[in-house]
ROVEXLUM-442223 format. One record per residue (C-alpha): y, z, x; residue number from 1. Coordinates in nm, 4 decimals. Layout:
N
<node><north>Y</north><up>Z</up><east>X</east><num>NUM</num></node>
...
***
This chain:
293
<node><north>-5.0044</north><up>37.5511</up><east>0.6703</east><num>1</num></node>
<node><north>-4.8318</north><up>37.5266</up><east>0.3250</east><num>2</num></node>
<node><north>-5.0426</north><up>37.6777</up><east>0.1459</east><num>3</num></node>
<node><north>-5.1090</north><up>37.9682</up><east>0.4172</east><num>4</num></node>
<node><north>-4.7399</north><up>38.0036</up><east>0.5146</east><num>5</num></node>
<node><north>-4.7077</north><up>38.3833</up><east>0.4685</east><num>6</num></node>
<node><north>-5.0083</north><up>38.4141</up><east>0.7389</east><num>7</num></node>
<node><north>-4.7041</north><up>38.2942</up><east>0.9778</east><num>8</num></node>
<node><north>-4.4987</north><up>38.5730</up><east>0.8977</east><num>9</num></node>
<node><north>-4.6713</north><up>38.8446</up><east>1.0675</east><num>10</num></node>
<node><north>-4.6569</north><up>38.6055</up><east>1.4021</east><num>11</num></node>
<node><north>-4.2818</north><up>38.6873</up><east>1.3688</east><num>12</num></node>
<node><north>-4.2463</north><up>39.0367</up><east>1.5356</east><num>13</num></node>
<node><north>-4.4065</north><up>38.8924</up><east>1.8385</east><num>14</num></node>
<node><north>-4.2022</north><up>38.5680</up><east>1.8334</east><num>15</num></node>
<node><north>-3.8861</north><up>38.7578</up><east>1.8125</east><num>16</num></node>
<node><north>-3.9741</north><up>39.0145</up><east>2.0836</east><num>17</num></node>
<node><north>-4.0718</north><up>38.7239</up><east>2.3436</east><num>18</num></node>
<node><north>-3.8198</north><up>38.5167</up><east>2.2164</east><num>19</num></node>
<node><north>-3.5498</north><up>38.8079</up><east>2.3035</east><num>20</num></node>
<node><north>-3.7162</north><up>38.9295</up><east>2.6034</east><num>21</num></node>
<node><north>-3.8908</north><up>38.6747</up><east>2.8013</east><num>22</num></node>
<node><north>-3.7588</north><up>38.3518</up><east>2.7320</east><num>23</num></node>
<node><north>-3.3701</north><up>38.4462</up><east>2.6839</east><num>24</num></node>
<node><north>-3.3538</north><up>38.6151</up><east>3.0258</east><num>25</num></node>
<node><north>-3.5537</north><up>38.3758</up><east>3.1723</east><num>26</num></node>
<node><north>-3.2814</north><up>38.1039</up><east>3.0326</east><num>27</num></node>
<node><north>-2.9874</north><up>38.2880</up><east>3.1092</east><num>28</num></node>
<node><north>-3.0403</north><up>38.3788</up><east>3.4552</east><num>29</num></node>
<node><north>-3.0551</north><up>37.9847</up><east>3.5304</east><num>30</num></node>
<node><north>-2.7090</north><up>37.9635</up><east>3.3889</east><num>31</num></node>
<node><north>-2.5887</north><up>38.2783</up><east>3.5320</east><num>32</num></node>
<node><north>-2.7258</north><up>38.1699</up><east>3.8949</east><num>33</num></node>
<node><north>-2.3835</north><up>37.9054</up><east>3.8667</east><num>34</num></node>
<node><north>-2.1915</north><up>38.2468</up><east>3.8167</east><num>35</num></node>
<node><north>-1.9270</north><up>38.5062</up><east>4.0266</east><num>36</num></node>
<node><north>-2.0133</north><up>38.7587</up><east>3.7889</east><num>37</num></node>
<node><north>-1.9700</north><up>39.1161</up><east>3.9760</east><num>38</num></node>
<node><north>-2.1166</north><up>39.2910</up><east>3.6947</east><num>39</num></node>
<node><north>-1.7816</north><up>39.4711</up><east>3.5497</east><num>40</num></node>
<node><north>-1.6811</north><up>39.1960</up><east>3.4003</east><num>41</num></node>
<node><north>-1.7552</north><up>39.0585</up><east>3.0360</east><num>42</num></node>
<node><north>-1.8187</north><up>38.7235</up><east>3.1487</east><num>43</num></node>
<node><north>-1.8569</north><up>38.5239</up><east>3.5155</east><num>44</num></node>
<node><north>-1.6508</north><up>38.2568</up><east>3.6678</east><num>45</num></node>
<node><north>-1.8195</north><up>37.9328</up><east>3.7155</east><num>46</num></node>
<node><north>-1.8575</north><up>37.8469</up><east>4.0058</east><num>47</num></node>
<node><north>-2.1914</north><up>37.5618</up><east>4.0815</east><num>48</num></node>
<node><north>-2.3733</north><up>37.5619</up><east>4.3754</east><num>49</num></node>
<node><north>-2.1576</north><up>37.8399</up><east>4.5519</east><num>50</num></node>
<node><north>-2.4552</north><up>38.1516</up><east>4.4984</east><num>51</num></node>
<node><north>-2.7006</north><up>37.9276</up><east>4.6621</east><num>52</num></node>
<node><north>-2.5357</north><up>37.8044</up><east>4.9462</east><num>53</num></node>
<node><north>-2.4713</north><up>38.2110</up><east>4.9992</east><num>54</num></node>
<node><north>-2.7985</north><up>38.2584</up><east>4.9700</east><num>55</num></node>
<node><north>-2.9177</north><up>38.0389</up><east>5.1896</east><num>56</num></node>
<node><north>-2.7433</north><up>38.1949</up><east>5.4841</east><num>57</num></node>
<node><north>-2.8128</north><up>38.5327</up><east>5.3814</east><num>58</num></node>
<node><north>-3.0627</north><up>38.6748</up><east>5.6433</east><num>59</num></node>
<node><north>-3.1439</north><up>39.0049</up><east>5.4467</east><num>60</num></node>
<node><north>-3.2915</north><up>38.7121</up><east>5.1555</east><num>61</num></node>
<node><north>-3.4597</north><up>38.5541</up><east>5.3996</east><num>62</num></node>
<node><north>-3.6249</north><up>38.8770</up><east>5.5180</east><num>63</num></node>
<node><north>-3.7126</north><up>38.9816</up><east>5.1990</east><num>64</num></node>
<node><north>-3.8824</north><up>38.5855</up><east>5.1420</east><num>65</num></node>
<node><north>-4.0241</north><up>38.6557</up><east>5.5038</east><num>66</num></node>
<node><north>-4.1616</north><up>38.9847</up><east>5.3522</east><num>67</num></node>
<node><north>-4.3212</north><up>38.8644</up><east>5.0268</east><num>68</num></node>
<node><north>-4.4831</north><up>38.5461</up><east>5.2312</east><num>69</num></node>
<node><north>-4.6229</north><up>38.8244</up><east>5.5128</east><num>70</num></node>
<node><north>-4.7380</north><up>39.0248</up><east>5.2239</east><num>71</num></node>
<node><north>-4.9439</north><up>38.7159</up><east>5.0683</east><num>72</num></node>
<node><north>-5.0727</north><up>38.5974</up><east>5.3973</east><num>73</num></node>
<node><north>-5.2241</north><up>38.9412</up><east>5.4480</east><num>74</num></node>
<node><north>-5.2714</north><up>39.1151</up><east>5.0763</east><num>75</num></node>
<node><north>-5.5033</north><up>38.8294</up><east>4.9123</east><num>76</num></node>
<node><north>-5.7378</north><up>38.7380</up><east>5.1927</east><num>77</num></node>
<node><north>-5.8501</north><up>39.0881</up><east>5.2344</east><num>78</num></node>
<node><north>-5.8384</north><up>39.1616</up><east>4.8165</east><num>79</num></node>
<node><north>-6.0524</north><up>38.8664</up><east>4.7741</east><num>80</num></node>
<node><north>-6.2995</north><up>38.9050</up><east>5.1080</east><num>81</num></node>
<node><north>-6.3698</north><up>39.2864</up><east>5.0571</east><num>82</num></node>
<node><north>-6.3939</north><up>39.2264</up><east>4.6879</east><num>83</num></node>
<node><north>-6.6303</north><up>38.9970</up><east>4.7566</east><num>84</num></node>
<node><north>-6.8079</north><up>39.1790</up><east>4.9926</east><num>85</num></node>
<node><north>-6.8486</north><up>39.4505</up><east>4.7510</east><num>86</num></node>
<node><north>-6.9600</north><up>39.2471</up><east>4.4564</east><num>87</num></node>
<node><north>-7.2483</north><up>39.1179</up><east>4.6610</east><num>88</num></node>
<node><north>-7.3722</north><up>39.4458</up><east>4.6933</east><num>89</num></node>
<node><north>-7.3013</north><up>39.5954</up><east>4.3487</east><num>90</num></node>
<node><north>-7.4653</north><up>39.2663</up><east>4.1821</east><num>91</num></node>
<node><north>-7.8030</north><up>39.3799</up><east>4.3595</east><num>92</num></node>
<node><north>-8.0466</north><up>39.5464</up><east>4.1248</east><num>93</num></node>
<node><north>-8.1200</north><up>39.7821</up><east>4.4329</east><num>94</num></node>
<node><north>-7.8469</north><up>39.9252</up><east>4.4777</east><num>95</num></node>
<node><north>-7.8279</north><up>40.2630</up><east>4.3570</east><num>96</num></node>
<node><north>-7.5756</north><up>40.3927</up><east>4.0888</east><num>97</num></node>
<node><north>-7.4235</north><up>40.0581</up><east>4.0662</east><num>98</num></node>
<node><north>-7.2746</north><up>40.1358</up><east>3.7657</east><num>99</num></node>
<node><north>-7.0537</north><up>40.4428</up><east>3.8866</east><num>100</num></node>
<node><north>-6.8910</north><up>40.2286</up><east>4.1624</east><num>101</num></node>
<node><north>-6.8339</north><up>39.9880</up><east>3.9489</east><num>102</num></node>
<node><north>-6.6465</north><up>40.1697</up><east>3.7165</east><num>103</num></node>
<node><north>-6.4687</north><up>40.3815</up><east>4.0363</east><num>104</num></node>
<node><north>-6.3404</north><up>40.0931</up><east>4.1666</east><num>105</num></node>
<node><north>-6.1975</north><up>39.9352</up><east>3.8654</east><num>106</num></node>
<node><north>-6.0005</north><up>40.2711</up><east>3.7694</east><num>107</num></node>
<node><north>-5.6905</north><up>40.2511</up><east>3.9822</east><num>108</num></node>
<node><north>-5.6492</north><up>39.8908</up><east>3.7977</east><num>109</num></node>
<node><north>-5.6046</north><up>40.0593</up><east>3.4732</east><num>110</num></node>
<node><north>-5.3403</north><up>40.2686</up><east>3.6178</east><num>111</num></node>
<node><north>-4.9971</north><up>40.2599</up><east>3.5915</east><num>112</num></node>
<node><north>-4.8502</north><up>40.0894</up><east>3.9576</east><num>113</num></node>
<node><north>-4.5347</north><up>40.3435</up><east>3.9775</east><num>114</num></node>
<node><north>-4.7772</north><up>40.6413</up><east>3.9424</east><num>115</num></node>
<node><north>-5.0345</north><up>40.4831</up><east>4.1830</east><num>116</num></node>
<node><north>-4.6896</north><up>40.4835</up><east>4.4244</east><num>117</num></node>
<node><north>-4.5727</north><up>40.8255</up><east>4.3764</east><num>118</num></node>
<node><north>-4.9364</north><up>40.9767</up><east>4.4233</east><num>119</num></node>
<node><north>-4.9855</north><up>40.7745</up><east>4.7778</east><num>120</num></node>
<node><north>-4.6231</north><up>40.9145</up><east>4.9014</east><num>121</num></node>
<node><north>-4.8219</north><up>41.2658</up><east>4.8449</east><num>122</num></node>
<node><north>-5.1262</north><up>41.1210</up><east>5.0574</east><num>123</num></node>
<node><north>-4.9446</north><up>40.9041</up><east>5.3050</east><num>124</num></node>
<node><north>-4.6894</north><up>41.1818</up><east>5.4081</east><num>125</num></node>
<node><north>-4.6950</north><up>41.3157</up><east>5.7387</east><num>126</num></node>
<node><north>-4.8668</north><up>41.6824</up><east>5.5996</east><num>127</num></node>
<node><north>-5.0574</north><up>41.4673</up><east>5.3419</east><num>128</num></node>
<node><north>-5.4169</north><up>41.4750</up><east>5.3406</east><num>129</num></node>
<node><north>-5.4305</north><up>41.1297</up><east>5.5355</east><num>130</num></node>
<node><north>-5.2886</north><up>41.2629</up><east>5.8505</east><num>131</num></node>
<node><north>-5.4556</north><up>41.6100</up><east>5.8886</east><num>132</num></node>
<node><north>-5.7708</north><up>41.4029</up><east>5.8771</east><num>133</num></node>
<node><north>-5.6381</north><up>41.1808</up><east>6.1538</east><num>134</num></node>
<node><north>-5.4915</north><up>41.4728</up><east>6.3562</east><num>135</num></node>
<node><north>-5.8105</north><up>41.7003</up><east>6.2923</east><num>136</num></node>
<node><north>-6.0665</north><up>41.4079</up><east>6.4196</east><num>137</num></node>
<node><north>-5.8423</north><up>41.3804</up><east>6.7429</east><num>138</num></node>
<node><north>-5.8016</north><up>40.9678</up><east>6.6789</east><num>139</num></node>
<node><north>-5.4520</north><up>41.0526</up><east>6.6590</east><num>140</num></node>
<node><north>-5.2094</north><up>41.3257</up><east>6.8040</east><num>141</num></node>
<node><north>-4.9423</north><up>41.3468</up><east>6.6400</east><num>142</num></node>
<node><north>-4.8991</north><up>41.2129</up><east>6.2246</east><num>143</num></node>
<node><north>-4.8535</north><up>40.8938</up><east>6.1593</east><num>144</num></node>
<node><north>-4.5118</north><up>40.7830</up><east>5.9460</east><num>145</num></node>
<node><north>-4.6798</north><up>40.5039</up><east>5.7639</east><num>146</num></node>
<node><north>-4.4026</north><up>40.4763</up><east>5.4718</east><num>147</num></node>
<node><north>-4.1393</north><up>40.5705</up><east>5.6850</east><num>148</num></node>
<node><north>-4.1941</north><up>40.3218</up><east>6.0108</east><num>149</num></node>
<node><north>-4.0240</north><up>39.9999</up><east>5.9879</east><num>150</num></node>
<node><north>-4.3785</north><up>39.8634</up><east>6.1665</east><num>151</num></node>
<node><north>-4.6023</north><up>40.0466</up><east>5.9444</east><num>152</num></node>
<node><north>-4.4264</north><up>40.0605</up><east>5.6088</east><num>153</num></node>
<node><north>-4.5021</north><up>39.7083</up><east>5.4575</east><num>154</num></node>
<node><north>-4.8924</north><up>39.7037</up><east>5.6202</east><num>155</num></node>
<node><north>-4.9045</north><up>40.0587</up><east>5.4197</east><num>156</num></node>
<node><north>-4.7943</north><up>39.8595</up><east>5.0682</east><num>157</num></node>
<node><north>-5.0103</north><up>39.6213</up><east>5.1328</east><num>158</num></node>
<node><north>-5.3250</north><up>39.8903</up><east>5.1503</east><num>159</num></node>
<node><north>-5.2064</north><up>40.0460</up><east>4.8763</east><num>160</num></node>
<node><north>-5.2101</north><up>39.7324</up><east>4.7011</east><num>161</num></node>
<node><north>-5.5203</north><up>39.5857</up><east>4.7861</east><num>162</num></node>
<node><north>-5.6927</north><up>39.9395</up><east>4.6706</east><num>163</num></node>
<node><north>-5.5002</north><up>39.9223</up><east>4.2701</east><num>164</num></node>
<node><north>-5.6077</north><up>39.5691</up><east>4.2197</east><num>165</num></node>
<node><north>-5.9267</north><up>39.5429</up><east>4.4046</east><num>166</num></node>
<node><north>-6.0872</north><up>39.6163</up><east>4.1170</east><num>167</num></node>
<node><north>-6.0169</north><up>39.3284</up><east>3.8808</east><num>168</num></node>
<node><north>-6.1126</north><up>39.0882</up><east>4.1770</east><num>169</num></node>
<node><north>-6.4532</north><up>39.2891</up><east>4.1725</east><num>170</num></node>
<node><north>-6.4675</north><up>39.2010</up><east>3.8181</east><num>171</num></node>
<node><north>-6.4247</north><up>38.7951</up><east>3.8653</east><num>172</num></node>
<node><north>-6.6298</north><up>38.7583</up><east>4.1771</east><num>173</num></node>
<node><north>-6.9507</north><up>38.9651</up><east>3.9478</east><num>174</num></node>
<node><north>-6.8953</north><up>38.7218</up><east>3.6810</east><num>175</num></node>
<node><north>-6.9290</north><up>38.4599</up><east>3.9692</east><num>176</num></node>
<node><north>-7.2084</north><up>38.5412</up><east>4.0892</east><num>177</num></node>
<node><north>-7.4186</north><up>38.6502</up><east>3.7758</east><num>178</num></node>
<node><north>-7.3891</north><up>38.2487</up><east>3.7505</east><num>179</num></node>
<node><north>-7.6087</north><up>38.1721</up><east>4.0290</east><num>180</num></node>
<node><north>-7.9630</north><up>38.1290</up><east>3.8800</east><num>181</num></node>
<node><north>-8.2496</north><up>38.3687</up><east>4.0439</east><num>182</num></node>
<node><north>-8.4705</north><up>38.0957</up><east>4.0927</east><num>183</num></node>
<node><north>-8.2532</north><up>37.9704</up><east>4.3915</east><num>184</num></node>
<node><north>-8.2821</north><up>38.2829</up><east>4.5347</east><num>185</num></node>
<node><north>-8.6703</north><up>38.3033</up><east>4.5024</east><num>186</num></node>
<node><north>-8.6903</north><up>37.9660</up><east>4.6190</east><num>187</num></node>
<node><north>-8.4845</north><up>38.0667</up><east>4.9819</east><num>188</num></node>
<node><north>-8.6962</north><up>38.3818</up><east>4.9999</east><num>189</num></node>
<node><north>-9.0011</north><up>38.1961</up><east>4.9620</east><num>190</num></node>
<node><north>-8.8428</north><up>37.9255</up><east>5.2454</east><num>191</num></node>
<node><north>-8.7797</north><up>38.2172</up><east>5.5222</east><num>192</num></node>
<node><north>-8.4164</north><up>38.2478</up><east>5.4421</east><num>193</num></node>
<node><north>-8.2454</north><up>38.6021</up><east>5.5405</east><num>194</num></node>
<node><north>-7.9627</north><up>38.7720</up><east>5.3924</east><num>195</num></node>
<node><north>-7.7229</north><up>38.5630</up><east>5.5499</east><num>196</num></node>
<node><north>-7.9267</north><up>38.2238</up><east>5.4951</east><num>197</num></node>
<node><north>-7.9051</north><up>38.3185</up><east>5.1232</east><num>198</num></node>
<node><north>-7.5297</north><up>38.3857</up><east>5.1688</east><num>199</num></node>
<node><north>-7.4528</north><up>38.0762</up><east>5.3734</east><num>200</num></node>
<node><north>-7.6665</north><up>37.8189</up><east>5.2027</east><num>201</num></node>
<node><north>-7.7149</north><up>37.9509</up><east>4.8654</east><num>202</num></node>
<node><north>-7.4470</north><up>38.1881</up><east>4.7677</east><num>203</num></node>
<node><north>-7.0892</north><up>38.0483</up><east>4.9554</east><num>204</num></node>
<node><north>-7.1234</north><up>37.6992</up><east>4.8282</east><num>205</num></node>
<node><north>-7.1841</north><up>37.7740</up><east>4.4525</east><num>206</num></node>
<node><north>-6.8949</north><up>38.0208</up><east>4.4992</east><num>207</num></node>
<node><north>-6.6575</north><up>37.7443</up><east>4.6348</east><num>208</num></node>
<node><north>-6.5110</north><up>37.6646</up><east>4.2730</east><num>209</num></node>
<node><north>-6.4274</north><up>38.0251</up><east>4.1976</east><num>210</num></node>
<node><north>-6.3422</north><up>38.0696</up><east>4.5376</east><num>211</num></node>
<node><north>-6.0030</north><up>37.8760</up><east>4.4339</east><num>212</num></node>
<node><north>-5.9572</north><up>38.0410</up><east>4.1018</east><num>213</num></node>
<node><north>-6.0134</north><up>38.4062</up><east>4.2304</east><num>214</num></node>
<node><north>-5.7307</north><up>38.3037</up><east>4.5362</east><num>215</num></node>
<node><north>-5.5086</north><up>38.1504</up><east>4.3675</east><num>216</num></node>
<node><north>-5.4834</north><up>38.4099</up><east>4.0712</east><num>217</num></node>
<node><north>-5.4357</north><up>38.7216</up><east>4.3102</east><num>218</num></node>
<node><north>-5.1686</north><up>38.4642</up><east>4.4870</east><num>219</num></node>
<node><north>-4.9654</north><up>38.5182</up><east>4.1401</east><num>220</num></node>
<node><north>-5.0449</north><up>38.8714</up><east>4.1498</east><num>221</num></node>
<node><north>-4.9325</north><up>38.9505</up><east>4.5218</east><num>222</num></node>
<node><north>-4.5907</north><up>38.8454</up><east>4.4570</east><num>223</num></node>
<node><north>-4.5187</north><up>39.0729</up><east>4.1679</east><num>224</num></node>
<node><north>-4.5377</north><up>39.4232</up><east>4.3507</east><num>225</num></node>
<node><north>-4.1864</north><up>39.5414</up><east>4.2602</east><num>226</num></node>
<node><north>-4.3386</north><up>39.8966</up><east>4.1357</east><num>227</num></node>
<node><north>-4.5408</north><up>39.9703</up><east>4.4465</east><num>228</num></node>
<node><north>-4.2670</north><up>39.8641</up><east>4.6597</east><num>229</num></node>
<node><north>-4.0056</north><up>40.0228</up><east>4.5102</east><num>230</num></node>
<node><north>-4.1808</north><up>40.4147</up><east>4.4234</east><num>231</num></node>
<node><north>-4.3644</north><up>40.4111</up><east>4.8319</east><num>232</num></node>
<node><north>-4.0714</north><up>40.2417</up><east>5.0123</east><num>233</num></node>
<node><north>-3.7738</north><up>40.1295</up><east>4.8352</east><num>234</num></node>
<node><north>-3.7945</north><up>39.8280</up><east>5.0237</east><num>235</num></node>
<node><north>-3.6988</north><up>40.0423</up><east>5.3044</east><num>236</num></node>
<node><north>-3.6586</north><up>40.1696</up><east>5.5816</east><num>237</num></node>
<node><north>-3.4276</north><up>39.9085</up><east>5.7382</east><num>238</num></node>
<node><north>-3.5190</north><up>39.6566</up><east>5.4579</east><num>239</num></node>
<node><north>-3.8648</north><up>39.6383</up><east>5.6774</east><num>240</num></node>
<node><north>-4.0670</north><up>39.6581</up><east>5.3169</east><num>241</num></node>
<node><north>-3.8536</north><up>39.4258</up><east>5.1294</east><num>242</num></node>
<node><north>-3.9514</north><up>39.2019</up><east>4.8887</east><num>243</num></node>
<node><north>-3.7923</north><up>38.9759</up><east>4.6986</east><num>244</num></node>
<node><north>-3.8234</north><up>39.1283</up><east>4.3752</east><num>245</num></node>
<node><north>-3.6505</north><up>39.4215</up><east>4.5467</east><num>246</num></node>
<node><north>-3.3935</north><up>39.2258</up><east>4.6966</east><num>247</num></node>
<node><north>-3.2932</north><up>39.0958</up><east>4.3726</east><num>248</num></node>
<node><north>-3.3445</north><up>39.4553</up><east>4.1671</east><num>249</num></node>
<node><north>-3.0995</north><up>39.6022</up><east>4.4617</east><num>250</num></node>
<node><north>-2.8472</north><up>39.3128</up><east>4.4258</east><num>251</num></node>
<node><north>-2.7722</north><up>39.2974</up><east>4.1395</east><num>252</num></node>
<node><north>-2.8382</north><up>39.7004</up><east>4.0020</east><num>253</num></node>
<node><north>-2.8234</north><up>39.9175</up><east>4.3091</east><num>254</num></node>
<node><north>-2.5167</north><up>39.7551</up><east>4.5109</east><num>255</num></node>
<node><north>-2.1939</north><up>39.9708</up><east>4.4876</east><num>256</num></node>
<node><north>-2.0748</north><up>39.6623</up><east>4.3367</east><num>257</num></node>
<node><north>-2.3525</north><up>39.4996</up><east>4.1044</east><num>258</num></node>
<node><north>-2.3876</north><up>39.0870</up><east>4.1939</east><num>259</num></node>
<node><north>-2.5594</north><up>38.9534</up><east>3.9267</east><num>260</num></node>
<node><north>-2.4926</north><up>38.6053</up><east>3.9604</east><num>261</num></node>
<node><north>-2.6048</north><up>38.6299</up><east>4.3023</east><num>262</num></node>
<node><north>-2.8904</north><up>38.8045</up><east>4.1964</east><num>263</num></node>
<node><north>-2.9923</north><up>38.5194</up><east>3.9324</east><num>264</num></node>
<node><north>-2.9511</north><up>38.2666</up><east>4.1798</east><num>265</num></node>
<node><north>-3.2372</north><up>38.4440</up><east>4.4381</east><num>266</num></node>
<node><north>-3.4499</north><up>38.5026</up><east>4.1137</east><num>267</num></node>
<node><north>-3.4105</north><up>38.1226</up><east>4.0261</east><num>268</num></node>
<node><north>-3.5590</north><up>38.1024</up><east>4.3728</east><num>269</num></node>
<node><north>-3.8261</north><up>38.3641</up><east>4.3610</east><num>270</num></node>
<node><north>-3.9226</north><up>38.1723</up><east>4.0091</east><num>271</num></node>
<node><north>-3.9639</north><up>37.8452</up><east>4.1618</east><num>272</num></node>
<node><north>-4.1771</north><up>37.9750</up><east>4.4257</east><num>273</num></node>
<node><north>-4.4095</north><up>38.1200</up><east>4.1609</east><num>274</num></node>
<node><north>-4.3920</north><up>37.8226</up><east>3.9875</east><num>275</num></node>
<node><north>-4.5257</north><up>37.6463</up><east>4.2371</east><num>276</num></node>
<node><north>-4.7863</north><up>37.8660</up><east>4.2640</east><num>277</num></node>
<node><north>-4.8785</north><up>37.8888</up><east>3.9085</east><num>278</num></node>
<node><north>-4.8971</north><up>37.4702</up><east>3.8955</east><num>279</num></node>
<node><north>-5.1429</north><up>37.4882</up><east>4.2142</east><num>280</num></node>
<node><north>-5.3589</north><up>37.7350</up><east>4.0361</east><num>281</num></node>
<node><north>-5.3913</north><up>37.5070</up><east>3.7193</east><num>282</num></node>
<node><north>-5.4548</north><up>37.2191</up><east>3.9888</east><num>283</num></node>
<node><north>-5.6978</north><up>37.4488</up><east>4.1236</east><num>284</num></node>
<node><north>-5.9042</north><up>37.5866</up><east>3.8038</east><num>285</num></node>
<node><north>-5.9135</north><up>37.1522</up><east>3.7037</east><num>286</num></node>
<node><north>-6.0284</north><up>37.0866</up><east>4.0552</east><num>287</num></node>
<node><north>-6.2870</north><up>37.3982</up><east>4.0023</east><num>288</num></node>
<node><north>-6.4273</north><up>37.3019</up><east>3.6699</east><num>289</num></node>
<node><north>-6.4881</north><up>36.8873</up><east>3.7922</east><num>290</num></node>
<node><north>-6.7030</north><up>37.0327</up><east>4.0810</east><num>291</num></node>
<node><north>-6.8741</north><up>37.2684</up><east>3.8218</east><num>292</num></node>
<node><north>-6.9171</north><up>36.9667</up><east>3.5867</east><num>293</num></node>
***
């Protein structure tokens, strides 16, 4: 390293920019959760615990935590079944243009999240081409107001969600299962086994270890859907499509009068909770690659 200092040097752009804009914000908003800072102001009043015990009685936070936890219960088992489902059949040699659906599926993941948004408010609107095909094949008789229904408008983000990322998920479970030597296949065939037989005896329990990776991984992912949420919904209507990371953007940037201490102290929250979920996926991938080993 003495000899090769200079090398160092052009590490220092990207040292500075993370340094400035990751791990000072991340910092600060721990020290500004302990603040009454209204936004106006140059600095905040100290003031401890008082933003948390506020938040903890504050039932439009809660529905907003309520929201993100609804939208993990239902986002990642479907992103990781149906991705599965579909790698099964795209890994088969015999399936025809393989290679086209592979590459149509992983396209909306290379696409930015706020345009993905503003293209399904076009699709998803009551003249969009969603509802005419409804209306047209009589399964429904009047349009349905899937953004704009407080019952309909989170399920809706969580389609749209599923459909940008399903792709990537595609991606791990291929790798997956490109590790699963032939011969163990051949040897099923040549035992009787069906389809499913090869699924359920072969396939499923050599997927187990990536099984927890894959989850856990789109577990991160599910709770970072501020774009989606925010250009199909706005969190709204009625707060129904909520998130956290909304209730935080709208507390402490689009309230009449900003709250960003408060707004620190639900992030502190929010980052805990990912935390938590981030330490369980490294518990996971260890617990993966010992029952690999």
């Amino acid at each position: 390293m003495r000899d090769d200092w200079w090398i160092y040097l052009f590490l220092l752009p990207t040292v500075v920019g993370y340094g400035l804009y990751t791990v000072y914000p991340l910092v600060a908003s721990w020290w500004y959760a302990f603040l009454d800072w209204p936004g106006f102001a140059d600095v905040g009043t100290f003031i401890g615990f008082a933003n948390f015990e506020l938040l903890w009685a504050d039932d439009l936070f809660w529905n907003s935590f309520r929201n993100s936890l609804v939208f993990l219960a239902i986002a990642v088992p479907l992103r990781v079944g149906l991705a599965l489902l579909l790698a099964i059949v795209l890994n088969r040699r015999t399936t025809p243009f393989r290679g086209l659906f592979r590459t149509l599926l992983f396209l909306p993941v290379v696409t930015t999240g706020a345009i993905v948004g503003v293209v399904f408010t076009l699709i998803l609107d009551a003249g969009g081409p969603v509802n005419l095909a409804l209306v047209k094949s009589a399964l429904v008789d009047s349009p349905v107001d899937f953004l704009g229904s407080s019952g309909m408008s989170l399920y809706s983000v969580i389609g749209v969600w599923v459909w940008k990322w399903l792709g990537i998920t595609l991606i791990y479970w291929l790798a997956a299962l490109q590790t699963i030597p032939n011969e163990l296949y051949e040897a099923a065939r040549i035992d009787g086994a069906g389809n499913w037989k090869e699924f359920r005896y072969v396939t499923l329990p050599l997927l187990l270890p990536f099984l927890v990776v894959i989850t856990l991984i789109d577990m991160v992912g599910a709770l970072n859907v501020f774009d989606l949420v925010m250009t199909l919904t706005g969190g709204g209507p009625a707060f129904s499509s909520e998130v956290v990371e909304v209730y935080i953007y709208r507390t402490a940037f689009g309230a009449t009068v900003p709250q960003l201490g408060y707004a620190s102290a639900a992030a502190v929250l929010f980052g805990l909770l990912t935390m938590a979920l981030a330490i369980a996926q490294a518990l996971g991938i260890r617990a993966a690659r010992r029952a690999m080993a």
